[in-house]
VOPAGU-2260 file (C-alpha; in pm, 1 decimal, decimal comma):
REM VOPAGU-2260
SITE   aa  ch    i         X         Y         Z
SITE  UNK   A    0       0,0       0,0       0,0
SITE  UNK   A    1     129,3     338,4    -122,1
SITE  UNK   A    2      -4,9     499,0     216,7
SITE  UNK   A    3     143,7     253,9     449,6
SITE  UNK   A    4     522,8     326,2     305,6
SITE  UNK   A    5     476,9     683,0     258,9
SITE  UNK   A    6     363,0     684,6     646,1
SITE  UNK   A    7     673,0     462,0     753,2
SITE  UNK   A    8     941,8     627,7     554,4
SITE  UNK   A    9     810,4     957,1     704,0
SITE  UNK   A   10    1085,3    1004,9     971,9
SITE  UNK   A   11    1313,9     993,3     693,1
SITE  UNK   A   12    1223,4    1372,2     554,7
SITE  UNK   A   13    1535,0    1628,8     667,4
SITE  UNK   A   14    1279,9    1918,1     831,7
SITE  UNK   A   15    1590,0    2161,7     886,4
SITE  UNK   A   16    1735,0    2357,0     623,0
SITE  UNK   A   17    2067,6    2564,9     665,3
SITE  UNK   A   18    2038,3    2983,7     786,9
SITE  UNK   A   19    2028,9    3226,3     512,9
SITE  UNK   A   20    2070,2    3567,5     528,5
SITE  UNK   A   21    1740,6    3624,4     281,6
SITE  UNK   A   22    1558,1    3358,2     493,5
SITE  UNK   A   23    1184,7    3410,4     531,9
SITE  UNK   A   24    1047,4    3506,7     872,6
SITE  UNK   A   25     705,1    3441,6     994,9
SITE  UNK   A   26     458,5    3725,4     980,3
SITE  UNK   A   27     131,5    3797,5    1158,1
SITE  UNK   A   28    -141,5    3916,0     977,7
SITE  UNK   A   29    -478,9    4113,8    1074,2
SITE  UNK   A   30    -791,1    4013,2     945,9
SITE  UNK   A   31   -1187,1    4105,6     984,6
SITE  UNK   A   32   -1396,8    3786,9     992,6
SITE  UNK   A   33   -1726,4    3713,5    1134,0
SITE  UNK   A   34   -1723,1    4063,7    1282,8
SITE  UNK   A   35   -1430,3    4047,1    1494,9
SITE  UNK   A   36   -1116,9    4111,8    1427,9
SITE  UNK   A   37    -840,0    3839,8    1436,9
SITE  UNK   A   38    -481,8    3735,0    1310,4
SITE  UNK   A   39    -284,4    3409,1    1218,1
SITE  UNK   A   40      97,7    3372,9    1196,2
SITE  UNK   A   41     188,4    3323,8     809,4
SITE  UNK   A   42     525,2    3150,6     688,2
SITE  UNK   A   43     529,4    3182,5     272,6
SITE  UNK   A   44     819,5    3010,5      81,9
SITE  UNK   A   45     998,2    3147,8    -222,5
SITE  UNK   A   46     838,3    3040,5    -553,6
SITE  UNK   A   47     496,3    3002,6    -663,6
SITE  UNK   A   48     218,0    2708,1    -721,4
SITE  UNK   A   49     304,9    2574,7    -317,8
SITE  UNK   A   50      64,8    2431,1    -104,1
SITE  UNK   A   51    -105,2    2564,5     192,5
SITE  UNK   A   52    -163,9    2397,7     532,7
SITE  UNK   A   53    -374,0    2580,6     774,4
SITE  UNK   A   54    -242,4    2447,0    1136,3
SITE  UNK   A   55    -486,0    2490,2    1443,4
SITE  UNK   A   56    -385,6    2506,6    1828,2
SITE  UNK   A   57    -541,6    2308,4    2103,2
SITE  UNK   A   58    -756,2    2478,8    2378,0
SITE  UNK   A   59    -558,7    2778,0    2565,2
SITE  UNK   A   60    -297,5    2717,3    2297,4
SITE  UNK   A   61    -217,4    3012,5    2056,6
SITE  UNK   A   62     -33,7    3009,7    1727,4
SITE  UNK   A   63     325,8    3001,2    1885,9
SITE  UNK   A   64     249,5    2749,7    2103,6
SITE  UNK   A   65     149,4    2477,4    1802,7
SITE  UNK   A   66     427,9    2657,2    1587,1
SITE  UNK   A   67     670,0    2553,1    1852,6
SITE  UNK   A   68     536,3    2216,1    1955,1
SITE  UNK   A   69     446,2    2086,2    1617,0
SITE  UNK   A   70     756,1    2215,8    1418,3
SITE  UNK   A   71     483,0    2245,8    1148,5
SITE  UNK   A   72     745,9    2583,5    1045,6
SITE  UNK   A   73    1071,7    2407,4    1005,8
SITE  UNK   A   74     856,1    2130,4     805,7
SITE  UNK   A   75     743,5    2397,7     521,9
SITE  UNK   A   76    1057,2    2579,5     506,4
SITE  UNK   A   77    1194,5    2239,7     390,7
SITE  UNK   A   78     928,8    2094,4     192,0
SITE  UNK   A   79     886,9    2412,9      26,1
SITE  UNK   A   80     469,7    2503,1     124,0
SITE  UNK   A   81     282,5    2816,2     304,1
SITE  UNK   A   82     201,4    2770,9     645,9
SITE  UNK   A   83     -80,0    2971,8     861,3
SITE  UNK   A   84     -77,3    2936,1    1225,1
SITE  UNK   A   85    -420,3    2989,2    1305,3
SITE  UNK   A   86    -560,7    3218,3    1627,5
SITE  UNK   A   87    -841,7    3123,5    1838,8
SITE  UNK   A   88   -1044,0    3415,7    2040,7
SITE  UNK   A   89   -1002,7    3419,4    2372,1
SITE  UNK   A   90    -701,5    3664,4    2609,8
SITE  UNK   A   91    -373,9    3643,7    2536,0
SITE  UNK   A   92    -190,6    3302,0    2451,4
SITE  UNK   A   93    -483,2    3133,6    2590,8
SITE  UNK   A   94    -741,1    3100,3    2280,1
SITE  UNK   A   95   -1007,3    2830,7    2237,8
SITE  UNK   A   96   -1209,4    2734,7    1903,6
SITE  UNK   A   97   -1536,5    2716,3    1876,4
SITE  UNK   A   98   -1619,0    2330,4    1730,2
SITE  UNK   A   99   -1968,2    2277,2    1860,3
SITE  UNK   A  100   -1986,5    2051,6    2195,5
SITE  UNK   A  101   -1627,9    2270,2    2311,2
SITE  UNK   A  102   -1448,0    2487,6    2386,9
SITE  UNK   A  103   -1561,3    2753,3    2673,3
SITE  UNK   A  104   -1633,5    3084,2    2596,2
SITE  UNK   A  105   -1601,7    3084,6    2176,6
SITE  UNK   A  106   -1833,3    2829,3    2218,2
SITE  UNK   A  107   -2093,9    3005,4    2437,3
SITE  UNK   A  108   -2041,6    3327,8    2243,8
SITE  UNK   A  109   -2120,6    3158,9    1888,8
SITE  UNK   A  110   -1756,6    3276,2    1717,9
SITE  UNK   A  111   -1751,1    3180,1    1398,2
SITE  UNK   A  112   -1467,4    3053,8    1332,6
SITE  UNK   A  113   -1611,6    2901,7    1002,6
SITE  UNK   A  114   -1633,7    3195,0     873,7
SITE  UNK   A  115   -1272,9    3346,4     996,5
SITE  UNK   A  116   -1117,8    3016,9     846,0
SITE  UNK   A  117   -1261,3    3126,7     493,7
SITE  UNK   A  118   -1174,3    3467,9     485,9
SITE  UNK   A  119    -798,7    3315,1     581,8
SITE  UNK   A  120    -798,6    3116,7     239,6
SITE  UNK   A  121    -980,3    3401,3      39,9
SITE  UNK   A  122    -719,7    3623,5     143,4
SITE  UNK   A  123    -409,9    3410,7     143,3
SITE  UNK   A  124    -509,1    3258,4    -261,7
SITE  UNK   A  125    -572,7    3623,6    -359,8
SITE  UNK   A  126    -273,9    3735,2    -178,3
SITE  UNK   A  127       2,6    3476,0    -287,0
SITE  UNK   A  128      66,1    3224,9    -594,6
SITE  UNK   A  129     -90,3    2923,9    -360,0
SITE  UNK   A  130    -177,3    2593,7    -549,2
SITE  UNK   A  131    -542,3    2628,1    -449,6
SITE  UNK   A  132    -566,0    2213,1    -548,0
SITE  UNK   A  133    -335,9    2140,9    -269,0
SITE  UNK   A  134    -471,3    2334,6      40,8
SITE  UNK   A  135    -509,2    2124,8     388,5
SITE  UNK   A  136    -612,0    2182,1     727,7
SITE  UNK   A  137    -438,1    1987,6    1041,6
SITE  UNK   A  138    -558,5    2048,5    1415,0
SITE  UNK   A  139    -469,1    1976,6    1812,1
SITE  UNK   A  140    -728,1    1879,4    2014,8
SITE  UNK   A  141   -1033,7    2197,6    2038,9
SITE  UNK   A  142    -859,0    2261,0    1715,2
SITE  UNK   A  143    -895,4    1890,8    1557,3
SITE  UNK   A  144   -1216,1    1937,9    1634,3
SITE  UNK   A  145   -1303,0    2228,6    1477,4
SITE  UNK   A  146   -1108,3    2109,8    1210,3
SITE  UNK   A  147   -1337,0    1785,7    1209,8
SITE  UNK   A  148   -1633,1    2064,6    1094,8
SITE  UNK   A  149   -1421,2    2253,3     883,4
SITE  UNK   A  150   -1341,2    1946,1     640,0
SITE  UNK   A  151   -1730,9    1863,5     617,8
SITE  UNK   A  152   -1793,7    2257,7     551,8
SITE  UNK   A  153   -1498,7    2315,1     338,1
SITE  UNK   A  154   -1506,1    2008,0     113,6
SITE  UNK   A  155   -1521,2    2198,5    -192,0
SITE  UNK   A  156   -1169,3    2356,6    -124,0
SITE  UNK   A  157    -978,1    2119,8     107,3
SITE  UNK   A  158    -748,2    1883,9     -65,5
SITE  UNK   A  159    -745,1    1651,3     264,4
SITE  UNK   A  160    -733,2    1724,2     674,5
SITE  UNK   A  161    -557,6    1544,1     971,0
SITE  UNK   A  162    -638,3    1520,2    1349,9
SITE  UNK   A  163    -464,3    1512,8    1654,3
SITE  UNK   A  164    -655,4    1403,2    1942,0
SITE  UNK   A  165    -958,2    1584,7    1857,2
SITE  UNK   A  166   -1267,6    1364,5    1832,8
SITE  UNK   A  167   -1610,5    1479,1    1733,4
SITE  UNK   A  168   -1910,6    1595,3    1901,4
SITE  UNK   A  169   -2157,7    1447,0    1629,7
SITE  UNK   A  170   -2179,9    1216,6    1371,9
SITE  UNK   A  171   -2008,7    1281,0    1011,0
SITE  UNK   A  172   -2226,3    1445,3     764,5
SITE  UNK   A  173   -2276,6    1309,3     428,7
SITE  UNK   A  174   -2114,5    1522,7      79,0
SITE  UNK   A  175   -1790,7    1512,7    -123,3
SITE  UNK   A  176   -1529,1    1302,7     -14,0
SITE  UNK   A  177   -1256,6    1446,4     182,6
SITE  UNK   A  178    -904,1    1263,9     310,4
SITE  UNK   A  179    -884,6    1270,2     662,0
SITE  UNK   A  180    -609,9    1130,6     907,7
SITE  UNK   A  181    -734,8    1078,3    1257,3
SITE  UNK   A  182    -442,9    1009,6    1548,8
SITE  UNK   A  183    -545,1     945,5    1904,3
SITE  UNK   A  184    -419,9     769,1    2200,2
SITE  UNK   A  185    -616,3     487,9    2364,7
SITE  UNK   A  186    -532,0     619,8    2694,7
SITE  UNK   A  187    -613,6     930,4    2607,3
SITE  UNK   A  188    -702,8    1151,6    2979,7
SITE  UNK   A  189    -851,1    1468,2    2761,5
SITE  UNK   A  190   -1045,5    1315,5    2480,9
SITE  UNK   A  191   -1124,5     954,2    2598,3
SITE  UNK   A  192   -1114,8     678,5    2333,6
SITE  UNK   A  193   -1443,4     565,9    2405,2
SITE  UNK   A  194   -1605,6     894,6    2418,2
SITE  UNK   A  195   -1835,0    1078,7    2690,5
SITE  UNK   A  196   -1699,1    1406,9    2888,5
SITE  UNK   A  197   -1368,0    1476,3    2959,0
SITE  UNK   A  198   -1188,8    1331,2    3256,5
SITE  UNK   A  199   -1018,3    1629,9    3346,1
SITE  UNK   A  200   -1297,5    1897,0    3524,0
SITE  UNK   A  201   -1170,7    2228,8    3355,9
SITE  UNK   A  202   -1263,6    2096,3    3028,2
SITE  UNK   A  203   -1550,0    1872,0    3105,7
SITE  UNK   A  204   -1680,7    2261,0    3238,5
SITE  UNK   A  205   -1629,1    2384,7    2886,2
SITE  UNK   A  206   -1793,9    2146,5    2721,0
SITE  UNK   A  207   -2175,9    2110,4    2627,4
SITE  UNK   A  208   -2208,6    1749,9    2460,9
SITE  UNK   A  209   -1972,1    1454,7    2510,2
SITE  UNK   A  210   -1733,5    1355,4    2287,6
SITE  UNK   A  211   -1845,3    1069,5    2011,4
SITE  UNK   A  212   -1641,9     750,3    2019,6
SITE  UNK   A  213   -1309,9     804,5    1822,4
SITE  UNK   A  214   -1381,9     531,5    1635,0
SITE  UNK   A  215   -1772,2     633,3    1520,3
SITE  UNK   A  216   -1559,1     919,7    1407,0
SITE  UNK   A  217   -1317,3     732,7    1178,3
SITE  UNK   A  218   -1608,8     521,6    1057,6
SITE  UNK   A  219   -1807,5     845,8     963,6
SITE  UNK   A  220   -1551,7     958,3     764,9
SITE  UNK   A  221   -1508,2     603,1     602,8
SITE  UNK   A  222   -1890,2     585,8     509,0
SITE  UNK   A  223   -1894,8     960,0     374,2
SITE  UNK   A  224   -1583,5     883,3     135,5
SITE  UNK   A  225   -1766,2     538,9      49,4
SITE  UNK   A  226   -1485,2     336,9     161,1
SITE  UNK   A  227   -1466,5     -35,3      54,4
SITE  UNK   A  228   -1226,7    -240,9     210,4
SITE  UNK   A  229    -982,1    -174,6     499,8
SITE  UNK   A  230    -665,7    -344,4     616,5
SITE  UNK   A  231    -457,0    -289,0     994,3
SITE  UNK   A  232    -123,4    -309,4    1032,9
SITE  UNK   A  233      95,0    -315,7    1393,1
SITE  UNK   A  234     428,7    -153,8    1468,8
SITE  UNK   A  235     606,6     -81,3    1765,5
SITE  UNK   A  236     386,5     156,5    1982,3
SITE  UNK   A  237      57,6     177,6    1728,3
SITE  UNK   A  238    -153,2      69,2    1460,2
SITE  UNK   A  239    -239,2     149,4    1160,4
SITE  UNK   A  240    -546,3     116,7    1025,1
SITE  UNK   A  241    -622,4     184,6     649,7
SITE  UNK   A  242    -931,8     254,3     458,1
SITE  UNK   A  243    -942,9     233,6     128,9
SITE  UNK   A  244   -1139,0     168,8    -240,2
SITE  UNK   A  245   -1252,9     521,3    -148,3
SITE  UNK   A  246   -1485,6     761,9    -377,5
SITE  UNK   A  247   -1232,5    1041,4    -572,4
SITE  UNK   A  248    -905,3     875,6    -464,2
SITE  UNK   A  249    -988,4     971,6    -109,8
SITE  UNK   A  250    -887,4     752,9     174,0
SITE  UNK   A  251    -902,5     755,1     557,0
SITE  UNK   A  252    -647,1     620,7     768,8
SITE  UNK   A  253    -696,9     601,8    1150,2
SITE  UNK   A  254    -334,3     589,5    1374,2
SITE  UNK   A  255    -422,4     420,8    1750,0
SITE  UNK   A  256    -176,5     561,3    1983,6
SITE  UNK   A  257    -132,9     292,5    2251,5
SITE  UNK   A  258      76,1     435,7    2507,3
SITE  UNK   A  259      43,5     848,2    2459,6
SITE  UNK   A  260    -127,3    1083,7    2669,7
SITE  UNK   A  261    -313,9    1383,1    2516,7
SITE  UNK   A  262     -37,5    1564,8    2275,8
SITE  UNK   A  263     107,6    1620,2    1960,0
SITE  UNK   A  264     305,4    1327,7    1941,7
SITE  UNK   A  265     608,1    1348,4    1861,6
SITE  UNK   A  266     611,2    1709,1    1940,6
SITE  UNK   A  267     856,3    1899,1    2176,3
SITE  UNK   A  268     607,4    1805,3    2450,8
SITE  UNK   A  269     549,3    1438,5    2380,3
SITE  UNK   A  270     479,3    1250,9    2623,7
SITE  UNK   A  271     706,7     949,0    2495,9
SITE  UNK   A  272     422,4     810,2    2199,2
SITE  UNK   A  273     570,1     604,6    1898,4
SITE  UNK   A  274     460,0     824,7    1616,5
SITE  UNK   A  275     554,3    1148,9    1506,4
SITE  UNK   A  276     268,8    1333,8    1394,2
SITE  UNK   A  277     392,0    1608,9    1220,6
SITE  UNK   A  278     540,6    1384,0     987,3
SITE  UNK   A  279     249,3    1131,8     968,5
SITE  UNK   A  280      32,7    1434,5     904,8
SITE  UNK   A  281     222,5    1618,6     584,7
SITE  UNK   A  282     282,4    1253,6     470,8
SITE  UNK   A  283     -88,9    1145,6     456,5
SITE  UNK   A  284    -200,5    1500,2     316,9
SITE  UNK   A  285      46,0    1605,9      48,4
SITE  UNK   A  286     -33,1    1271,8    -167,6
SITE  UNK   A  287    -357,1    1440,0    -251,9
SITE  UNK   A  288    -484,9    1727,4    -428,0
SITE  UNK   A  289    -838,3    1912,2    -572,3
């Protein structure tokens, strides 16, 4: 399976590239959206016709934070694509999405952060020589869910999505095929496995539904891209499951974390999992396009 060797040889990418005096800094940039007015963090590569990944922060994260802990940055400046660093709403560095059942105070408040996350990719395509075939979406926890909605939503312009720990609050929606890579941990303290309210009280408290099953999740998305057959393979630390036979060349594939907490594994934070996600993430999503 093409998937299942692009996924293993993933460790194998150099993210690094050398200094260089003309070398690209990251930029934030102001934008009115849903009648608020809000930002993202914007790294753009030299050249034209590169992809776009929009990269979302967990709850009280902000865009440094995932910047930092995903090394999403490092990633584009060597594989040549634009990345934006989204910005939840909230004070300071400590910004929640709204994504339906979660998260605190965008939630109560109705943000619409649907509507911020197309003004983001009007403004970027308009603004910069983006392939708008290849543009994907990749989330932490509040912001893999709200990613979760945004791939439903967005269908029509997202080339495929990935999610970190961030299960759903409702079952997948039927339309267009998208890609989607969903990564959790079994033992998961945040976002249980099995679904139902957090474990831990300060998010429980911003919730308002429990959390589906991760795995009614990854069978959602398997039934919406009309999925035939799937296959699971073990390695040291996970599994990998694999749907495919999919409508459009669209496939899901579902990573089960068996000894992670709640994280970006892999990250600078990891809390010792067997995956790296950044690298499971680009490799699943850049094999597809519009």
């Amino acid at each position: 399976m093409w998937m299942l060797r692009l996924i293993l040889v993933a460790a194998l990418i150099p993210f690094a590239v050398a200094a260089s005096p003309a070398k690209a800094q990251v930029q934030r940039v102001n934008i009115e959206a849903g009648g608020l007015m809000r930002y993202y963090d914007l790294y753009v590569p030299p050249g034209s016709g590169y992809p776009l990944v929009l990269v979302f922060h967990g709850g009280l994260g902000s865009p440094d934070s995932i910047r930092k802990v995903s090394g999403y940055e490092a990633l584009a400046r060597s594989q040549g694509f634009a990345v934006a660093f989204m910005a939840g709403t909230g004070r300071g560095n400590m910004l929640v999405w709204n994504a339906g059942g979660c998260c605190a105070t965008a939630m109560r408040s109705g943000v619409d952060d649907i509507s911020y996350v197309r003004a983001v990719i009007s403004q970027l395509t308009a603004t910069y020589p983006i392939d708008r075939r290849r543009i994907y979406l990749v989330g932490l926890s509040n912001g893999g869910m709200l990613v979760q909605q945004l791939a439903e939503q967005l269908s029509g312009q997202i080339a495929a999505a990935a999610v970190v720990a961030g299960p759903r609050f409702r079952p997948v929606s039927g339309g267009a095929p998208v890609p989607m890579m969903i990564i959790h941990a079994v033992g998961d303290p945040v976002a249980p496995f099995g679904g139902g309210f957090s474990n831990k009280g300060m998010v429980s408290n911003a919730m308002s539904a429990p959390f589906l099953p991760v795995e009614a999740g990854v069978q959602g998305w398997a039934s919406r891209n009309r999925c035939k057959t799937n296959t699971a393979q073990q390695y040291q630390g996970y599994q990998l499951i694999e749907y495919e036979g999919c409508a459009g060349g669209s496939r899901v594939a579902f990573v089960v974390v068996q000894a992670g907490d709640h994280d970006w594994y892999g990250g600078s934070r990891s809390s010792g999992a067997a995956v790296d996600a950044t690298a499971m993430t680009w490799n699943f999503m850049r094999g597809f396009s519009k």
